[in-house]
C-alpha positions as CSV (number, residue, x, y, z in Angstrom):
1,X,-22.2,29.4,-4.9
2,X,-25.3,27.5,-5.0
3,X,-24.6,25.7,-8.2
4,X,-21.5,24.5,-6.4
5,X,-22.8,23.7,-3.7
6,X,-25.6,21.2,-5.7
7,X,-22.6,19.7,-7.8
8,X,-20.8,19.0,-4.6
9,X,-24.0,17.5,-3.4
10,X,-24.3,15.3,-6.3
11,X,-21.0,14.1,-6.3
12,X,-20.8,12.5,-2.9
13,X,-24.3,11.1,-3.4
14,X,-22.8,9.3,-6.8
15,X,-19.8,8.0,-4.7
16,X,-22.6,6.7,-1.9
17,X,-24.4,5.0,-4.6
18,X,-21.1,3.1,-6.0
19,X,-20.0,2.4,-2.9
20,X,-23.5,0.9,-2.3
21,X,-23.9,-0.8,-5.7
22,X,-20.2,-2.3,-5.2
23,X,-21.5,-3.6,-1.7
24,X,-24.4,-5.1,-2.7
25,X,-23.1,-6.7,-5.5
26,X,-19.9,-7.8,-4.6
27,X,-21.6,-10.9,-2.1
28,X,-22.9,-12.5,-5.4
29,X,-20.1,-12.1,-7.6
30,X,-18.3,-13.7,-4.7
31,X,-19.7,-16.6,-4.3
32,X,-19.9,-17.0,-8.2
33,X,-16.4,-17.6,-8.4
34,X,-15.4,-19.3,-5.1
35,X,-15.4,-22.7,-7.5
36,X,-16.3,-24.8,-4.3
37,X,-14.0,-23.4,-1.5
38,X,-15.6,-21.8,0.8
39,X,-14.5,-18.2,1.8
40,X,-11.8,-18.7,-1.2
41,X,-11.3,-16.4,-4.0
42,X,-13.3,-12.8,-4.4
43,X,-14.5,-13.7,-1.2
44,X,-12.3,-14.0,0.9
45,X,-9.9,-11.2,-0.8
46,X,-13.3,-8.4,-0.3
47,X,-13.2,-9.6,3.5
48,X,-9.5,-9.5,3.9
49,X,-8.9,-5.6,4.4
50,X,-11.8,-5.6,6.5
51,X,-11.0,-8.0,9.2
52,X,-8.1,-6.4,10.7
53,X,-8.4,-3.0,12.1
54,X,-5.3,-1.7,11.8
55,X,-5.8,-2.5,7.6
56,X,-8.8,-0.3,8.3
57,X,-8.3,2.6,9.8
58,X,-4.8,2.9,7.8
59,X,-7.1,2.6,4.6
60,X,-9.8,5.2,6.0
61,X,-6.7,7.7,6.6
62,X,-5.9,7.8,2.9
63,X,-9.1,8.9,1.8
64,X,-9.0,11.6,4.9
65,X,-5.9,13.0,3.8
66,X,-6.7,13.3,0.9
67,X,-9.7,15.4,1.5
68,X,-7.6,17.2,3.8
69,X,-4.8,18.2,1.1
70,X,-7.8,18.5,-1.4
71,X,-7.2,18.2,-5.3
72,X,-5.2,16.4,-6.9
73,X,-4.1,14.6,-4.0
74,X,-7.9,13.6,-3.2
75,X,-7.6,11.0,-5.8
76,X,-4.0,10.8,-6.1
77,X,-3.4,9.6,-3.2
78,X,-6.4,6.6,-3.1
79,X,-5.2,6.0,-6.4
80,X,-1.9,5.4,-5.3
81,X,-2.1,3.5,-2.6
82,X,-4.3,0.5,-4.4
83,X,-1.5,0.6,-7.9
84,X,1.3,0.1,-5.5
85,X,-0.6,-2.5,-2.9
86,X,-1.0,-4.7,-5.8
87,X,2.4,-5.0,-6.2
88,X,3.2,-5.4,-2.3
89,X,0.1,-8.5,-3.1
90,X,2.1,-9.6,-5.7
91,X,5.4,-10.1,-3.7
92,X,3.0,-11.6,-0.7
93,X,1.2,-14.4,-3.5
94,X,5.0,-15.3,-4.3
95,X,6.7,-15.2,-1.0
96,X,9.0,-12.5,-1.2
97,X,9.9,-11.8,2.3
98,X,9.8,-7.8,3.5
99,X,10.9,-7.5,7.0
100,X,8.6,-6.2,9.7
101,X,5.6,-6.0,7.8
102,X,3.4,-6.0,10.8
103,X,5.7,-2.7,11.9
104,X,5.0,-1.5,9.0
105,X,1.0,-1.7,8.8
106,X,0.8,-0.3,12.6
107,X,3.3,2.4,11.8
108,X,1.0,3.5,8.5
109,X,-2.2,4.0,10.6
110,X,0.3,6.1,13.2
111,X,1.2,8.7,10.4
112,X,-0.9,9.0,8.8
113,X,-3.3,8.8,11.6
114,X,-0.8,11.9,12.5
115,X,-0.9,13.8,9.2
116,X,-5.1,14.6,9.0
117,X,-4.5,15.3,13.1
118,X,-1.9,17.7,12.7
119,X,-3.2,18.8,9.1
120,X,0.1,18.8,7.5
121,X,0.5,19.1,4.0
122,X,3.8,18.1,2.2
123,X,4.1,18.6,-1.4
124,X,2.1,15.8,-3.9
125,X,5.3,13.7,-4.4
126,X,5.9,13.3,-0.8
127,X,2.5,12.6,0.6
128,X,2.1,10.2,-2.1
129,X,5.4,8.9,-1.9
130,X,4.3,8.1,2.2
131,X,1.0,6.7,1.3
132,X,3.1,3.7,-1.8
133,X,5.6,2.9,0.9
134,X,2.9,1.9,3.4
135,X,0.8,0.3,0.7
136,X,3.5,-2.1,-0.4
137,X,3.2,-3.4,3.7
138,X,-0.5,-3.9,3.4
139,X,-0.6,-5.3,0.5
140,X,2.2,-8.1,1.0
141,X,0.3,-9.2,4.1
142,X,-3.0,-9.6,1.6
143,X,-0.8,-11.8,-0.7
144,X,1.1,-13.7,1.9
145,X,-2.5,-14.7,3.4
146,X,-3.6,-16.1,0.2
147,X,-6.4,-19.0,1.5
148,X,-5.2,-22.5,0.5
149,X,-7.1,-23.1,-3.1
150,X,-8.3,-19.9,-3.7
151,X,-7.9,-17.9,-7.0
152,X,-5.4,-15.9,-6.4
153,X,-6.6,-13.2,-9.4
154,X,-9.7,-12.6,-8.1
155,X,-8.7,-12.5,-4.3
156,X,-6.4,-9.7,-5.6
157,X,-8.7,-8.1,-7.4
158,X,-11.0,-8.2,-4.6
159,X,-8.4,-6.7,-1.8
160,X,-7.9,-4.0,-4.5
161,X,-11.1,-3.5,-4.3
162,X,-12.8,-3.2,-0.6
163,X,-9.4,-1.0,-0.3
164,X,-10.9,1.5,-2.9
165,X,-14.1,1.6,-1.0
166,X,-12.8,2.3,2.6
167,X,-10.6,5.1,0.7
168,X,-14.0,6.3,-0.5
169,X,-15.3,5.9,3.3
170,X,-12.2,8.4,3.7
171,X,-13.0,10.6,1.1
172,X,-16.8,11.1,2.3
173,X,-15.9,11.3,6.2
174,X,-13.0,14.2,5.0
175,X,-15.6,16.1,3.1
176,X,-17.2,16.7,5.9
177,X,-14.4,19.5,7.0
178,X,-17.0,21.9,4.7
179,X,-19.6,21.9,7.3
180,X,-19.5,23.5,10.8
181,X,-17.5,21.6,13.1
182,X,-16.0,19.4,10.5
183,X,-13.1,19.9,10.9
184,X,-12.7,19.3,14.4
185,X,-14.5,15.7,13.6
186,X,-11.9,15.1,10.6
187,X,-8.8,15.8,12.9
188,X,-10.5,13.9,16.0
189,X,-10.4,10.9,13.4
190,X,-7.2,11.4,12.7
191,X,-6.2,11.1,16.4
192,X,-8.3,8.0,16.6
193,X,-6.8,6.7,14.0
194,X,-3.0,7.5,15.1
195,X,-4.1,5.9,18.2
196,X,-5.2,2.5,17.1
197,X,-2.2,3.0,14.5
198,X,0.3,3.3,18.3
199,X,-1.8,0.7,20.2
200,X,-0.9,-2.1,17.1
201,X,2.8,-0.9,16.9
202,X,3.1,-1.4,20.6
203,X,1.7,-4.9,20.0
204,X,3.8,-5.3,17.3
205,X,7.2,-4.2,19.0
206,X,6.4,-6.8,22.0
C-alpha cells in the first residue's frame, strides 16, 4: 500500500512538473515563431483554448472524467479528444462549414459537466465516442479563428497543445476523488461545469 501510494505520488508530481515546464516554456517558443505578427502563430493558438470559458471548462471535464472512469479511459479519453480536435481544426483552417458549432461547444461542457456530476460510466467506446464528437466542435472553432497571417501549423499545434494541459488540469483535479472528501469536490466540479456548460447554451440558443 505504501509503495503505491509513493508511485501515485510521483506520478502526479511528474505531470505537475510537465505541465509547468510546458508553461514556462511555451511563452518563448512563441514568440520565436510569430515571424513579426504579433499574437500570430504558436501564440496565439496556446491562448486560443484559454480565452473562452466554455473551451475551458469543456476541456477540464475530459480529464475529470476520465479520472472518474479510471484506466484506460484516463488517457483514452484526453487522448481522444486532442486526435479528433485536430481534425475539427483542420475543417475550421479550410472553411468547412459545421452547423451550430457554438451549440455544440456549450452543449459539451453540459454533458459532460453531467457525466463526472452524476458519475456515470458508459462503456470505453461510448464515453470516448462522446468526448471525439464534441472535439470536432471545439476544434473547428480553433481553425475557423485562424488570426490573419499567422502560421497556421504552429497555431494548431499549439491549440493541440494548451488542450492537452487543461486535460492534465482534469486529470490532477479528478485524482483528488482518492482523498477524503474528494469526491464530493470532483462531482461539485462537475455541476460547475454543467452549469457554465447550460448558461453558454442558453446564450447560444438566443
Amino acid at each position: 500500500m505504501g509503495s503505491q501510494l509513493m508511485n501515485r505520488i510521483h506520478w502526479q508530481l511528474s505531470v505537475l512538473a510537465l505541465a509547468a515546464t510546458g508553461l514556462a516554456l511555451a511563452p518563448a517558443a512563441a514568440w520565436a515563431h510569430v515571424d513579426g505578427h504579433h499574437g500570430g502563430g504558436f501564440l496565439a493558438g496556446l491562448l486560443h483554448p484559454i480565452s473562452g470559458l466554455d473551451h475551458v471548462v469543456a476541456m477540464v471535464a475530459v480529464g475529470l472524467w476520465g479520472a472518474v472512469l479510471g484506466p484506460p479511459a484516463l488517457w483514452v479519453l484526453p487522448v481522444a479528444f486532442p486526435l479528433v480536435m485536430a481534425f475539427g481544426g483542420l475543417l475550421g483552417l479550410l472553411g468547412v462549414p459545421i452547423p451550430g458549432v457554438e451549440i455544440g461547444i456549450a452543449v459539451s461542457g453540459l454533458v459532460m459537466g453531467l457525466m463526472v456530476l452524476l458519475e456515470l460510466r458508459p462503456p470505453l467506446w461510448l464515453a470516448a465516442l462522446i468526448v471525439s464528437a464534441f472535439a470536432v466542435f471545439h476544434g473547428h472553432a480553433h481553425g475557423a479563428e485562424l488570426p490573419a497571417g499567422s502560421n497556421a501549423l504552429l497555431y494548431s499545434l499549439a491549440f493541440v497543445i494548451a488542450t492537452g494541459l487543461l486535460h492534465l488540469l482534469g486529470i490532477l483535479l479528478g485524482e483528488t476523488r482518492r482523498w477524503p472528501g474528494g469526491r464530493r469536490f470532483v462531482q461539485g466540479a462537475g455541476g460547475v461545469v454543467a452549469l457554465v456548460g447550460l448558461w453558454f447554451l442558453e446564450q447560444a440558443l438566443t
